[in-house]
C-alpha positions as CSV (number, residue, x, y, z in Angstrom):
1,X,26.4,6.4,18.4
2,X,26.2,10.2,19.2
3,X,23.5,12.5,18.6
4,X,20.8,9.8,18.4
5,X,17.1,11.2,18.6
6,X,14.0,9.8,17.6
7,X,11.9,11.4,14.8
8,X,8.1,10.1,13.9
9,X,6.0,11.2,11.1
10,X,2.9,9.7,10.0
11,X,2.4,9.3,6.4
12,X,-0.1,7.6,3.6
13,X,0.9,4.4,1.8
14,X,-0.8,4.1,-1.7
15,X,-0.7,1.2,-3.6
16,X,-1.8,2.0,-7.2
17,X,-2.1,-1.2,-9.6
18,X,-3.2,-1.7,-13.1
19,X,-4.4,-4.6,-15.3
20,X,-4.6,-5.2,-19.1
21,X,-8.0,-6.9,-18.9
22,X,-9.7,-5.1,-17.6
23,X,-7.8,-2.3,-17.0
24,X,-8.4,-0.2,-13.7
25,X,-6.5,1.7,-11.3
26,X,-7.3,0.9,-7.8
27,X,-5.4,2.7,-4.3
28,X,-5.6,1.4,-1.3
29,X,-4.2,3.4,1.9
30,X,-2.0,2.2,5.0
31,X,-0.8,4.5,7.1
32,X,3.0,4.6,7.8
33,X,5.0,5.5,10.5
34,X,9.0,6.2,10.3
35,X,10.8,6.1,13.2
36,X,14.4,7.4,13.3
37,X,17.3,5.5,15.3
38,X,20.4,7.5,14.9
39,X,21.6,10.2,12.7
40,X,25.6,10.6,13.5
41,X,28.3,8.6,13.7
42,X,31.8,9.7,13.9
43,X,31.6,11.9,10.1
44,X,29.3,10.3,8.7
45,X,25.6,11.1,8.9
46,X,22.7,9.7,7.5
47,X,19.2,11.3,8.7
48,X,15.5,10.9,7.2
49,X,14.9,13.8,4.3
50,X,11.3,13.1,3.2
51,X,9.2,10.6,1.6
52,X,7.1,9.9,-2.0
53,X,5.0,7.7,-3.7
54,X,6.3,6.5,-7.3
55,X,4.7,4.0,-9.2
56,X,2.9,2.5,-6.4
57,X,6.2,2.5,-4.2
58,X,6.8,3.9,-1.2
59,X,10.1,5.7,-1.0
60,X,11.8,6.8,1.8
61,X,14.5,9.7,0.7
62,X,18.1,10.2,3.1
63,X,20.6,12.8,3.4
64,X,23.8,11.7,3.4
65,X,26.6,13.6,4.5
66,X,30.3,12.0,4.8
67,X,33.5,14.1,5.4
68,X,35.6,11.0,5.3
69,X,36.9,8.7,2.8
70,X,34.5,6.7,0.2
71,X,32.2,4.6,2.1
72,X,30.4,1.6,0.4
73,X,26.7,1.8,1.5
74,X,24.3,-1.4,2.2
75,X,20.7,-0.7,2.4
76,X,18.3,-3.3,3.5
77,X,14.8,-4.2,5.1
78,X,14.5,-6.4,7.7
79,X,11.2,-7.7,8.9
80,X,10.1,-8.1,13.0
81,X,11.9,-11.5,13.6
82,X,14.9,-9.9,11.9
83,X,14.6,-11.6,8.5
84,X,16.1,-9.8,5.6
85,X,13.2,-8.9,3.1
86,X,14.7,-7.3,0.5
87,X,18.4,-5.1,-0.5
88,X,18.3,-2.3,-2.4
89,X,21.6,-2.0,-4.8
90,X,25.0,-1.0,-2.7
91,X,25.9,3.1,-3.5
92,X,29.2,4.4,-2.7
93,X,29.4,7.4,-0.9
94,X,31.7,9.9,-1.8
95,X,34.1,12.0,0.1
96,X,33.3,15.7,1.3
97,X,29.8,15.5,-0.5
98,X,26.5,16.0,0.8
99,X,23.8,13.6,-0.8
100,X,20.2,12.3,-1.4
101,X,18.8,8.9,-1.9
102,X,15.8,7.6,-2.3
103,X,14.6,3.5,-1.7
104,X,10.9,2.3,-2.7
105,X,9.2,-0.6,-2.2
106,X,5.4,-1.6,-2.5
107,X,4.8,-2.4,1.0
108,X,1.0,-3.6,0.4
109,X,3.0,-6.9,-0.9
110,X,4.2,-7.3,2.7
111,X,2.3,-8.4,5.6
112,X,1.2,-5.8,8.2
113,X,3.6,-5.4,10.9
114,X,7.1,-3.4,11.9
115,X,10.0,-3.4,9.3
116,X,13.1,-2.1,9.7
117,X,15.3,-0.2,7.5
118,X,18.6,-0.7,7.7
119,X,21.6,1.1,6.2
120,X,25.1,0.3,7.0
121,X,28.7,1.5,6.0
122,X,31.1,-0.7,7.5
123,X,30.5,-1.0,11.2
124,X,28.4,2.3,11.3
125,X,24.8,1.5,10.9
126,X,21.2,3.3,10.8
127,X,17.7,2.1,11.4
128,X,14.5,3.5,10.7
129,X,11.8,1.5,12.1
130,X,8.5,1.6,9.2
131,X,5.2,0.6,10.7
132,X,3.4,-1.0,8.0
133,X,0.1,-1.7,10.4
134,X,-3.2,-1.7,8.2
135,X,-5.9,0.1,9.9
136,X,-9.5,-1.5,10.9
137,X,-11.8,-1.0,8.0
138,X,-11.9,-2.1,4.2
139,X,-9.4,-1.6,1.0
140,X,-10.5,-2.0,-2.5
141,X,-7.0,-3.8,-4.0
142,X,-8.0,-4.8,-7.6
143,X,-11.1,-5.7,-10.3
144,X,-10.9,-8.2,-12.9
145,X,-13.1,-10.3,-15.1
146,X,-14.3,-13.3,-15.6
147,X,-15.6,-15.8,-18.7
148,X,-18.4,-18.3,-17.8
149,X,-18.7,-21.5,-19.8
150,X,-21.6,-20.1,-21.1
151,X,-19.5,-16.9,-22.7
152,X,-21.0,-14.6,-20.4
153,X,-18.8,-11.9,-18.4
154,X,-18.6,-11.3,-14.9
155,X,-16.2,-8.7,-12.6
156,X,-15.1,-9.3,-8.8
157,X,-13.8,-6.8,-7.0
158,X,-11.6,-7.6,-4.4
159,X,-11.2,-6.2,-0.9
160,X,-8.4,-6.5,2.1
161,X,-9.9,-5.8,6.0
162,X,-8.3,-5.4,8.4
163,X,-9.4,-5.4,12.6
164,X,-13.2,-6.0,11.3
165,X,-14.1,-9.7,12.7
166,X,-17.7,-9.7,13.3
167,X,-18.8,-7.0,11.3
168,X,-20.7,-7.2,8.3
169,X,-19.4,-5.7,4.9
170,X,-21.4,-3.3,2.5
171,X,-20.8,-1.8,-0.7
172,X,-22.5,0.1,-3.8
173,X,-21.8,0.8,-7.3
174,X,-21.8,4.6,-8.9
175,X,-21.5,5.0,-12.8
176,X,-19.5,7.8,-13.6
177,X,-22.5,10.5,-13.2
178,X,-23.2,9.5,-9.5
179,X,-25.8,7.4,-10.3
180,X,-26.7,3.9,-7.7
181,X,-26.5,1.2,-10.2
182,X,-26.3,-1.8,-7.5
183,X,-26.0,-2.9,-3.8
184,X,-24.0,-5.6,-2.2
185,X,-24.7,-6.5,1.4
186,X,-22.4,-10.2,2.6
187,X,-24.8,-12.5,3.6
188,X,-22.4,-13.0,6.8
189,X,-20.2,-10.8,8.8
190,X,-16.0,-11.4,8.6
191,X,-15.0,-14.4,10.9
192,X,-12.0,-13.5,11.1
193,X,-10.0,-10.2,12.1
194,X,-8.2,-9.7,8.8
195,X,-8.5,-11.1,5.7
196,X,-9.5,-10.5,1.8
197,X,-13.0,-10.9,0.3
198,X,-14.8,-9.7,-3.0
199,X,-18.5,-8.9,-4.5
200,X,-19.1,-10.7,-7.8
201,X,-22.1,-8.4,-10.1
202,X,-22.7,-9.4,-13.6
203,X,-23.5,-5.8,-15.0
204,X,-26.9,-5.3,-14.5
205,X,-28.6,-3.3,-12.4
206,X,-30.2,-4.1,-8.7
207,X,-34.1,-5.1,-9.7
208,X,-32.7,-5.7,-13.8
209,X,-32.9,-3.5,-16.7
210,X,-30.4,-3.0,-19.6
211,X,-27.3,-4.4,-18.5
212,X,-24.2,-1.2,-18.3
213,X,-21.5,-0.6,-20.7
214,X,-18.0,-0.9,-20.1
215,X,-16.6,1.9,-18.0
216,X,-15.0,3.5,-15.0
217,X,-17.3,3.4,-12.0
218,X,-17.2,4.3,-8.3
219,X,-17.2,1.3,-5.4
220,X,-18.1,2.5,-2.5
221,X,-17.8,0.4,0.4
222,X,-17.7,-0.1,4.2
223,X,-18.2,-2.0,7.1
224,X,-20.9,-2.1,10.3
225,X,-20.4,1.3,11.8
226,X,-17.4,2.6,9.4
227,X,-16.6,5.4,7.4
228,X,-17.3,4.6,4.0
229,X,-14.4,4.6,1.4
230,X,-14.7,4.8,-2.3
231,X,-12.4,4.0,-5.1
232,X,-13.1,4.4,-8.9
233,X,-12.4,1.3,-11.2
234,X,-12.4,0.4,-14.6
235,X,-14.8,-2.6,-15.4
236,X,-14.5,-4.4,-18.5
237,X,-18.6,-5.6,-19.1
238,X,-18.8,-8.0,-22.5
């Protein structure tokens, strides 16, 4: 393979998802690293254009340039141990043209770690390594709520950590004017390095009072010395 070089960018990974009941929009950020493995081979070259965020996906967009004959194109992601995760749909690539495409996936499904993605046109192939790593620290994934057998409502919100065994998670609850409503300290720190974990509040605020309306509100959240992250949700409170 001629002309190989290595190319690293370092990009955000957002994962954006929304429920009917309640309905909320939470993101949550990995950082991602490509790493190009080969852009040439004989006239045919494929090379890293850019990437996006579309509906929650990450996308990772590629020139392609082939001065040969049509070329079927194979496009799939393989995970550290070299087990295929997912394909994309096979594109042929036309003769003499110069080309962009672009292949998303929600990588917050996948476990952290290195993925590789691999694109192939008959015995020619290119690899671009993704590092899909979390970061130490906490990520607000999702809200939902809850009946009791009593009737009554409840909301978790649910977390993801990452690198954070032995530290002790906070968070606090904004209305939509900036205003504390409540406080949530865990009772014990993480026992383990990563993991998930949520904060269960009923609707009223810390000390009591007339319990809030239904609503977008800001979490705000972090762990023993950590730079506190905030994401706004949509609570459902009945």
């Amino acid at each position: 393979m001629k002309g190989k070089r290595l190319l690293t960018l370092f990009l955000p990974l957002v994962m954006v998802a929304t429920l009917a009941v309640p309905a909320y929009a939470a993101t949550s950020y990995v950082p991602l690293a490509v790493e190009q493995d080969g852009a040439r081979s004989g006239n045919t070259s494929i090379t890293f254009n850019k990437s996006f965020i579309k509906k929650g996906n990450f996308y990772m967009r590629f020139k392609l340039i082939n001065r040969l004959r049509d070329r079927n194109l194979q496009v799939s992601l393989y995970n550290a141990s070299g087990k295929k995760v997912i394909n994309w749909n096979d594109y042929t690539m036309v003769a003499d043209k110069t080309l962009y495409r672009g292949y998303g996936y929600d990588y917050n499904k996948l476990p952290g770690g290195f993925y590789t993605v691999r694109l192939k046109a008959g015995n020619d192939s290119w690899c671009f390594r993704v590092d899909n790593t979390p970061p130490q620290g906490m990520y607000l994934t999702k809200a939902k709520m809850f009946y009791k057998d009593d009737g009554s409502t409840y909301n978790r919100i649910y977390f993801n950590y990452n690198q954070s065994k032995g530290k002790t998670p906070k968070a606090e609850i904004y209305d939509a004017n900036g205003k504390l409503i409540t406080t949530a300290t865990w009772k014990k720190p993480f026992s383990k390095d990563s993991g998930s974990t949520y904060l269960t509040w009923s609707g009223y605020p810390t000390g009591g009072g007339i319990r809030c309306e239904s609503g977008d509100y800001i979490v705000k959240y972090w762990i023993d010395g950590g730079k506190p992250r905030q994401t706004k949700v949509h609570l459902v409170i009945e």
